[in-house]
VOGU-3710 file (C-alpha; in Angstrom, 3 decimals, decimal comma):
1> xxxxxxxxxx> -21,947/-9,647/-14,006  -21,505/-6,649/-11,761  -24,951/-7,382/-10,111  -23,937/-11,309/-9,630  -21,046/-10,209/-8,223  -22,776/-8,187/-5,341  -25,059/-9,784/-4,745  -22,751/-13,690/-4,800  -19,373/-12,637/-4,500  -19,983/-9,957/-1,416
11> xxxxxxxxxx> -22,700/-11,417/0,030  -23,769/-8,163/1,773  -24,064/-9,135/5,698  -24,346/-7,271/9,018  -21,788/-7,299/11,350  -21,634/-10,526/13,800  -21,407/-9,359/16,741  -24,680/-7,955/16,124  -26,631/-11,844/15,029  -24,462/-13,101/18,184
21> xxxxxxxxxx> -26,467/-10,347/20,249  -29,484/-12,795/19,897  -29,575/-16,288/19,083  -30,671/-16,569/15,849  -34,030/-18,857/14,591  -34,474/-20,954/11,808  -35,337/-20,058/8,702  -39,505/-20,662/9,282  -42,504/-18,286/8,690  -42,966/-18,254/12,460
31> xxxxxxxxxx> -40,081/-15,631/12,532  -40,031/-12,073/11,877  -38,590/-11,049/9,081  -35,269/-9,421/10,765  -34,910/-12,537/12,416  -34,694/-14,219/9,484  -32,431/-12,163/7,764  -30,225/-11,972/10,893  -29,828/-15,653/10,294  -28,820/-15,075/6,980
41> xxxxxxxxxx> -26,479/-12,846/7,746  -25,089/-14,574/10,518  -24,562/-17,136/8,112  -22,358/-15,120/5,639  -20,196/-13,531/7,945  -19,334/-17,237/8,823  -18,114/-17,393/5,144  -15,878/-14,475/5,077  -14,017/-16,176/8,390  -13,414/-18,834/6,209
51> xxxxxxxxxx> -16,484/-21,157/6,732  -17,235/-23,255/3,735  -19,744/-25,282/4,990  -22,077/-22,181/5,855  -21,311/-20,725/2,370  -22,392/-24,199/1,135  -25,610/-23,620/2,576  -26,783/-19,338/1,794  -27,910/-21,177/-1,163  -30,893/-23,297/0,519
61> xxxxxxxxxx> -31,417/-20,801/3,055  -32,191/-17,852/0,116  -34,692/-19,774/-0,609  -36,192/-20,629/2,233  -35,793/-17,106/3,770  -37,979/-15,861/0,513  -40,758/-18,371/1,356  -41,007/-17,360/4,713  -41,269/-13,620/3,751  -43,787/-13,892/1,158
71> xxxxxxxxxx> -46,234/-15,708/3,628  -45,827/-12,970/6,062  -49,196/-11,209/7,254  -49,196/-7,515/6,174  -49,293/-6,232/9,186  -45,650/-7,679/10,299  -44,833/-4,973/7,530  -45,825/-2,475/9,866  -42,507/-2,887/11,786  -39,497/-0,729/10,576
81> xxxxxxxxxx> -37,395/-3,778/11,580  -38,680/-6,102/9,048  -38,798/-3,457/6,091  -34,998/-2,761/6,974  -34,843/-6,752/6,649  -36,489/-6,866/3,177  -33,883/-4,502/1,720  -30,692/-6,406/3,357  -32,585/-9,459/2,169  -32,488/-8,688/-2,017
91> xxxxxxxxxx> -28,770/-6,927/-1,469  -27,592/-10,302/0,733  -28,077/-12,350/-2,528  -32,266/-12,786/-2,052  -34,807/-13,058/-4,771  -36,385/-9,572/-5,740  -39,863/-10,476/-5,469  -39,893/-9,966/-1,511  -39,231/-6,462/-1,794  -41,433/-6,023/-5,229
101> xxxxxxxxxx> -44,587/-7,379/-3,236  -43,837/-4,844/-0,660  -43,469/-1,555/-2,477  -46,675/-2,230/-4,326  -48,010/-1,486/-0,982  -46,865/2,112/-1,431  -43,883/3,438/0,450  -42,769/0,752/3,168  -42,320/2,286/6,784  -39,156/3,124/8,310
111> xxxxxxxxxx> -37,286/3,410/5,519  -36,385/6,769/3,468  -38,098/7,331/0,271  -36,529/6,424/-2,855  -34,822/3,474/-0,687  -36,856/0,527/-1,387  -37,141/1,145/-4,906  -33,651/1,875/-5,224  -32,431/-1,302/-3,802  -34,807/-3,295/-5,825
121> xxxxxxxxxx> -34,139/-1,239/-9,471  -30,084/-1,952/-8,276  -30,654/-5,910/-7,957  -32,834/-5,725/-11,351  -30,188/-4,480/-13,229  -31,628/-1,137/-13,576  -28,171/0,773/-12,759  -29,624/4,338/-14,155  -32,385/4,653/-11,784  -30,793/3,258/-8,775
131> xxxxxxxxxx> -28,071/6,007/-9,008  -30,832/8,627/-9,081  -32,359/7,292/-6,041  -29,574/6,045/-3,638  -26,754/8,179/-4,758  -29,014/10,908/-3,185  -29,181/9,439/0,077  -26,497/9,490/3,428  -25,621/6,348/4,683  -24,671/8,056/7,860
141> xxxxxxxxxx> -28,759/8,775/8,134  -29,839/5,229/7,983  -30,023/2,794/10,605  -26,812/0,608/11,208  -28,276/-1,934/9,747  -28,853/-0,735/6,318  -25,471/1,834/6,387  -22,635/0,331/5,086  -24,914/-1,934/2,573  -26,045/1,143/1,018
151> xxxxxxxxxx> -22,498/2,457/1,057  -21,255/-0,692/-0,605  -24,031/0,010/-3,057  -23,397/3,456/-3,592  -19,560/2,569/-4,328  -20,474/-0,061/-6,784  -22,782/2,119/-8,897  -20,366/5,117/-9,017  -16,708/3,241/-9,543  -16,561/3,512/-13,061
161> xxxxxxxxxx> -16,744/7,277/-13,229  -15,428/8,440/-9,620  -13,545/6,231/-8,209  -12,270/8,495/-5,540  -15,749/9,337/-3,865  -16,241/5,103/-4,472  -13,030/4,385/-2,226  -14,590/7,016/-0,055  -17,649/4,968/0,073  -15,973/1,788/0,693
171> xxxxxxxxxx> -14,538/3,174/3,751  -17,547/3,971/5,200  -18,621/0,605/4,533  -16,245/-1,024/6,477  -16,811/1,027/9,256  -20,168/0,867/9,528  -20,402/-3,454/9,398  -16,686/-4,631/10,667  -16,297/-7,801/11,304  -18,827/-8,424/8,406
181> xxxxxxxxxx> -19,002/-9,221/4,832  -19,596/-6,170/3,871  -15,920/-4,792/5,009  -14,964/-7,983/3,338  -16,488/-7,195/-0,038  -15,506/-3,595/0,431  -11,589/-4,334/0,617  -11,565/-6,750/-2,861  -13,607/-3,821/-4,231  -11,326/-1,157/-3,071
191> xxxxxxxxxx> -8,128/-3,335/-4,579  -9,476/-3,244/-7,559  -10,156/0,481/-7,745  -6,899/1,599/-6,383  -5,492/-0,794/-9,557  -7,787/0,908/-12,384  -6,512/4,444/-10,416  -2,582/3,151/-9,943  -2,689/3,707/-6,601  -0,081/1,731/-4,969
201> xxxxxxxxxx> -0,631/3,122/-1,837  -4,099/2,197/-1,422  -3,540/-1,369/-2,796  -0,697/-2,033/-0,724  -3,215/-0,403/2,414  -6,229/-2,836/1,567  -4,474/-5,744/0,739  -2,522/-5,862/4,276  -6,221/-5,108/5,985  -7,777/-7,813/3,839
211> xxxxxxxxxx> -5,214/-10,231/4,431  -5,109/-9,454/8,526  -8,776/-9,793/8,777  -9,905/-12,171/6,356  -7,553/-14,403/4,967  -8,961/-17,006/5,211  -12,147/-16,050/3,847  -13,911/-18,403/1,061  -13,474/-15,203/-1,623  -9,690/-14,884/-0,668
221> xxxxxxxxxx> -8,775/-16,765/-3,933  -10,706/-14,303/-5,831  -9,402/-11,394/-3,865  -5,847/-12,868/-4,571  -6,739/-12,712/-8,333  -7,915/-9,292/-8,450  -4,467/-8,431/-6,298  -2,412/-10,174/-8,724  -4,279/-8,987/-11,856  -4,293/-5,011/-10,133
231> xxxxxxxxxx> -0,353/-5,459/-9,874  -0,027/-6,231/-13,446  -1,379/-2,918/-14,206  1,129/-1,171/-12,464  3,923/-3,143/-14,898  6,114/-3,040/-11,962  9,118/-5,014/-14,292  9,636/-1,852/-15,734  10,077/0,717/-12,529  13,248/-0,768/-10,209
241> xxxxxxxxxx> 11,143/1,067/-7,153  8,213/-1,011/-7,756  8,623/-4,425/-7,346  10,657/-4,282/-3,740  7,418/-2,605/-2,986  5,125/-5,493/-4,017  7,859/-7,798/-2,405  7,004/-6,055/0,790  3,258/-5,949/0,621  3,380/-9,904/-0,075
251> xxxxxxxxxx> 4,489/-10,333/3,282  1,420/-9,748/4,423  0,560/-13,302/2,892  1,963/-16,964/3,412  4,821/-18,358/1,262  1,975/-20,552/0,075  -0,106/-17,665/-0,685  2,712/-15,178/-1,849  4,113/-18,089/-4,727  0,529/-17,973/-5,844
261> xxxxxxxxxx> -0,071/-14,673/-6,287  3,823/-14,187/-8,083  2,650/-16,970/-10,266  -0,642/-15,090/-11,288  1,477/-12,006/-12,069  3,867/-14,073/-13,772  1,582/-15,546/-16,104  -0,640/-11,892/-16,514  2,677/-10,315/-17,515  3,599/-12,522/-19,721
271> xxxxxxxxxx> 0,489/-13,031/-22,224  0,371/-9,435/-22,130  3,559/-9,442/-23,382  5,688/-7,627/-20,446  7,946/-10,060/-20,238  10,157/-8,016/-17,609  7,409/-8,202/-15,211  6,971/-11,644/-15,856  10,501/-12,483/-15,531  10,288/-10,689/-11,665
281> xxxxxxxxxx> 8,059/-12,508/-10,689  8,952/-15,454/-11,745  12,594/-14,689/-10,550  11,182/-14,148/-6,921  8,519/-17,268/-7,020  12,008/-18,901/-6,832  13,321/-17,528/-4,201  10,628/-18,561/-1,560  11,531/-21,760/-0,060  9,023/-24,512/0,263
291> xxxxxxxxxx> 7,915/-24,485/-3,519  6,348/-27,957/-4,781  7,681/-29,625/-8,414  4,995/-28,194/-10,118  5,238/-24,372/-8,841  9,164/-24,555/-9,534  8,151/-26,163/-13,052  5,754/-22,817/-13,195  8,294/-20,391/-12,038  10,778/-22,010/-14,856
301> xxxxxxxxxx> 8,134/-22,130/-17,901  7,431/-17,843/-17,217  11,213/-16,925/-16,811  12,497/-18,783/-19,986  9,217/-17,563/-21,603  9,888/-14,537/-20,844  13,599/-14,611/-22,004  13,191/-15,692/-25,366  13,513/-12,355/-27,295  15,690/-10,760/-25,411
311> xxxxxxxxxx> 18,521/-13,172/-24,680  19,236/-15,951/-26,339  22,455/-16,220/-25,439  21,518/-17,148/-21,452  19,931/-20,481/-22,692  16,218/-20,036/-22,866  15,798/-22,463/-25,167  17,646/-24,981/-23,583  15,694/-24,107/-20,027  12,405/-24,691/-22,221
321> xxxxxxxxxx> 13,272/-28,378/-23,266  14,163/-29,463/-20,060  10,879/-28,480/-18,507  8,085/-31,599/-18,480  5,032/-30,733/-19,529  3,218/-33,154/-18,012  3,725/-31,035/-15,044  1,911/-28,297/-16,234  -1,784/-27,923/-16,629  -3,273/-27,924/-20,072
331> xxxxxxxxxx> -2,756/-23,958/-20,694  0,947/-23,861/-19,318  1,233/-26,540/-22,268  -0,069/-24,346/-24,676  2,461/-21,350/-23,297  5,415/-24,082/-23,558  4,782/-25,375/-27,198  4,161/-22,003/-28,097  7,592/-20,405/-26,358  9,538/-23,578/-27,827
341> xxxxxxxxxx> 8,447/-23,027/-31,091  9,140/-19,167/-31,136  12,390/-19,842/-29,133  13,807/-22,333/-31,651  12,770/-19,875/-35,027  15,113/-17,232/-32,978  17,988/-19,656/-32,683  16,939/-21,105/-36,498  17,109/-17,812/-38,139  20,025/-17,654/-40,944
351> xxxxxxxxxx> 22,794/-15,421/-39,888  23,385/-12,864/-41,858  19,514/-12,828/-43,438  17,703/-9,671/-43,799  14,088/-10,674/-43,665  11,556/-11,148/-41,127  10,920/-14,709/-40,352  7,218/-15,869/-41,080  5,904/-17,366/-38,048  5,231/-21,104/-37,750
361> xxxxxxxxxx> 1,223/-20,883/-38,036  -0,478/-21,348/-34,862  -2,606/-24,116/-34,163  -6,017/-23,433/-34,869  -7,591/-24,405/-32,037  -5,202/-22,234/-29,473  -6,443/-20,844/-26,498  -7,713/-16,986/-27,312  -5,596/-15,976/-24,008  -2,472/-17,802/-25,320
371> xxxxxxxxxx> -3,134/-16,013/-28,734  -1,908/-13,027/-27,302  1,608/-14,376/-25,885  1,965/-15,697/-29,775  1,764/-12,462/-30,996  3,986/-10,484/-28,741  6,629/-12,980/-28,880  6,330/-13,054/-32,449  6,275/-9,647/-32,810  9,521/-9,549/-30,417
381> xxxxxxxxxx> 11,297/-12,352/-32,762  10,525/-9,537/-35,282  11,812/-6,700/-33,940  14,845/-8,671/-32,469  15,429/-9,996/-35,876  15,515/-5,852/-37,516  18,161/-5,246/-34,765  19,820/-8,478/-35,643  20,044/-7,129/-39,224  21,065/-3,628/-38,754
391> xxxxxxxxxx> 24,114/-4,944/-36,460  25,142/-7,323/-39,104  25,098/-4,923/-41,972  26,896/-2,169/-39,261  29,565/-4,424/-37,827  29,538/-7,565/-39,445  29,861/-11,557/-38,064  31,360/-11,680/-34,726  34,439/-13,795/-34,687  32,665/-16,638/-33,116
401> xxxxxxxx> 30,028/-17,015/-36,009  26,833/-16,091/-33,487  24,855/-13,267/-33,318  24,988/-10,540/-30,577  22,373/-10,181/-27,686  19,207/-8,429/-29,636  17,139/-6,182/-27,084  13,968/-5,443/-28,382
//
C-alpha cells in the first residue's frame, strides 16, 4: 500500500518550470531517455494543478515511456542525464524493469553508489535494504533532478519511527521541486505526520500551503481525507481551545470544501464514538451558508447521533425521525437505523428499573465501520442507564414522572 501510494498517489515529478525550459517530445524511442521522462513529468505536475485529463493519461504514457527505454542502445546509458532519468522514471510510477536491466550492467554512471539499487529495492517492496542504501545518502549532493525525489523517499521510509527527521525531509522536498508534485505529495505526507505526532501547528502550517498552492489538485480529495481523519486524532470536542483553531485553519478552504471536510470529521468522530467532536462539527457544518438538502440532512443525522446518550431531554429522538433517509447514502442509513434504534431503547427503558438493557441485536450483515458506532452508543445507553439508576435509588422520581439528563 505504502509503495502504491508513492509511486500513484504522489506521482514523484520535477518541477515545471524546468519541462517548460524545453519543449517536451513524445513519448518515442527516438528520444533520450531524460526527454522522455521530462514528458512524464511534465505531465504530472499538470495533475497536481488540477488537470484531470493529463492524470487520465500517466497511465498510457508509463507504458509507453518503458518501451522506449528498454529499446535504448547501451551506449545512450553512457549519459548521466538518462541514468538520472531511469531512477525518476521507477519513483514517477514506472515499471521496475528499466532500472533492473540497467544495474545488471554494473554501477550506472552519474549516479552515487548504492542509488540505483536503492531506488529499485524501494519500488520492489524491499523497505529494509532501501533504508540501508538511501538513508545514507544527502539529497543536497545529488543533482536537482533527483533531490527532493530522494528526499520524498527518504521521508517515506523513515516516518514510522522518526517522524521529526521525516517532516525534516519533506521540507527539503518541497524546496528542492516547487511547483511540482513532489511538494505536492510532500504536504499530504507531512499532514499526516504532524496528525500521528499531534502537532497542530504543523497541520494547521501544511494544510494552508497545500490548500494555497494546490487546491485544486486531482489528490486534493484525498488530502482533504487525511486532513479530516488527522483532526479526529486530535479529539478537538473535548479541548474548548481546539476547535476555534480548526475553525480558523478551514478558512483556508471554500465553504464547499470546509462543509466537506466538517462532515468527514463529523462522521470519524462519531463511529469512534466521540460524540462531542462529532457534535462540533456537525454544529459548525450548519453554520456555513450555502449547504445543499443533503449536507444539512448530514449535518442533522451526526448531531442527533451524537446526542443520543447524553441528552435525551433536547429531542434527539424526535430530530432522528424527521430526517429522510432517502437522502442519505447507503452507510448514513445504516448510522440512522442504528441511532433510532439505540435512541428509542433510551427513551423505552422502564423508569425506575435497575438493569442494563440488552441491546436490540444488530443486523447481521452491518457495515464493520458502523459496528463500531453500535457499540459505543450501546455501551453509552449502558452507562447512562447505571447513572439513571443510582439517581433514582438516591433521589427518587422527579415530580414530572421523567428521568433526569444522564451524562455518561
Amino acid at each position: 500500500m505504502l509503495r502504491f501510494y508513492v509511486a500513484a498517489a504522489l506521482g514523484l515529478a520535477s518541477p515545471l518550470a524546468h519541462a517548460q525550459a524545453e519543449p517536451a517530445p513524445a513519448a518515442s524511442a527516438h528520444a533520450q531517455p531524460y526527454q522522455l521522462v521530462r514528458t512524464l513529468q511534465s505531465l504530472q505536475n499538470e495533475a497536481a494543478s488540477g488537470n484531470r485529463t493529463a492524470h487520465a493519461a500517466q497511465s498510457k504514457l508509463l507504458r509507453d515511456v518503458e518501451q522506449a527505454m528498454l529499446a535504448q542502445p547501451p551506449e545512450v546509458w553512457d549519459d548521466p542525464r538518462n541514468t538520472r532519468a531511469a531512477v525518476q522514471y521507477v519513483l514517477s510510477g514506472g515499471q521496475p524493469g528499466v532500472l533492473a536491466e540497467l544495474l545488471k550492467r554494473g554501477e550506472p554512471a552519474g549516479l552515487p553508489k548504492g542509488l540505483g539499487e536503492g531506488a529499485l529495492a524501494y519500488v520492489m517492496g524491499d523497505n529494509g535494504q532501501a533504508r540501508t542504501l538511501l538513508m545514507q545518502l544527502d539529497p543536497a549532493s545529488l543533482h536537482e533532478s533527483l533531490a527532493g525525489h530522494l528526499a520524498l523517499v527518504q521521508a517515506t521510509l523513515i516516518l514510522r519511527n522518526d517522524q521529526k527527521r521525516a517532516l525534516q525531509l519533506l521540507d527539503q522536498a518541497r524546496l528542492a521541486s516547487p511547483g511540482s508534485l513532489v511538494e505536492e505529495g510532500a504536504l499530504r505526507r507531512a499532514v499526516f505526520i504532524a496528525a500521528e505526532i499531534n502537532d497542530l501547528d504543523r497541520l494547521e502550517k501544511a494544510t494552508a500551503q497545500y490548500m494555497r498552492r494546490f487546491d485544486r489538485s486531482v489528490y486534493a480529495e484525498n488530502f482533504r481525507q487525511a486532513f479530516a481523519t488527522g483532526l479526529v486524532r486530535f479529539d478537538i470536542g473535548r479541548d474548548p481551545e481546539k476547535f476555534p483553531r480548526l475553525v480558523t485553519t478551514l478558512r483556508a478552504f471554500d465553504r464547499e470544501q470546509q462543509r466537506a471536510v466538517l462532515l468527514i470529521i463529523a462522521r470519524d468522530a462519531l463511529v469512534r464514538g466521540r460524540f462531542e467532536q462529532a457534535r462540533r462539527a456537525a454544529d459548525e457544518v450548519a453554520r456555513i451558508p450555502g449547504a445543499d438538502q443533503a449536507t444539512i440532512t448530514r449535518a442533522s443525522l451526526y448531531r442527533a447521533a451524537s446526542r443520543i446518550g447524553t441528552d435525551k431531554a433536547d429531542g434527539a429522538l424526535e430530530t432522528l425521525k424527521k430526517i429522510d433517509g432517502q437522502r442519505l447514502p447507503p452507510e448514513e442509513k445504516e448510522i440512522l437505523q442504528t441511532a433510532l434504534r439505540v435512541a428509542s431503547h433510551i427513551i423505552d427503558v422502564p423508569a425506575g428499573t435497575t438493569q442494563t438493557p440488552i441491546a436490540t441485536p444488530e443486523p447481521a450483515d452491518l457495515d464493520p465501520r458502523v459496528k463500531r458506532i453500535v457499540t459505543a452508543a450501546e455501551r453509552s445507553l449502558a452507562e447512562a442507564q447505571t447513572l439513571l439508576d443510582g439517581s433514582n435509588q438516591g433521589a427518587g422520581r422527579r415530580a414530572d414522572g421523567k428521568q433526569g439528563n444522564a451524562k455518561p
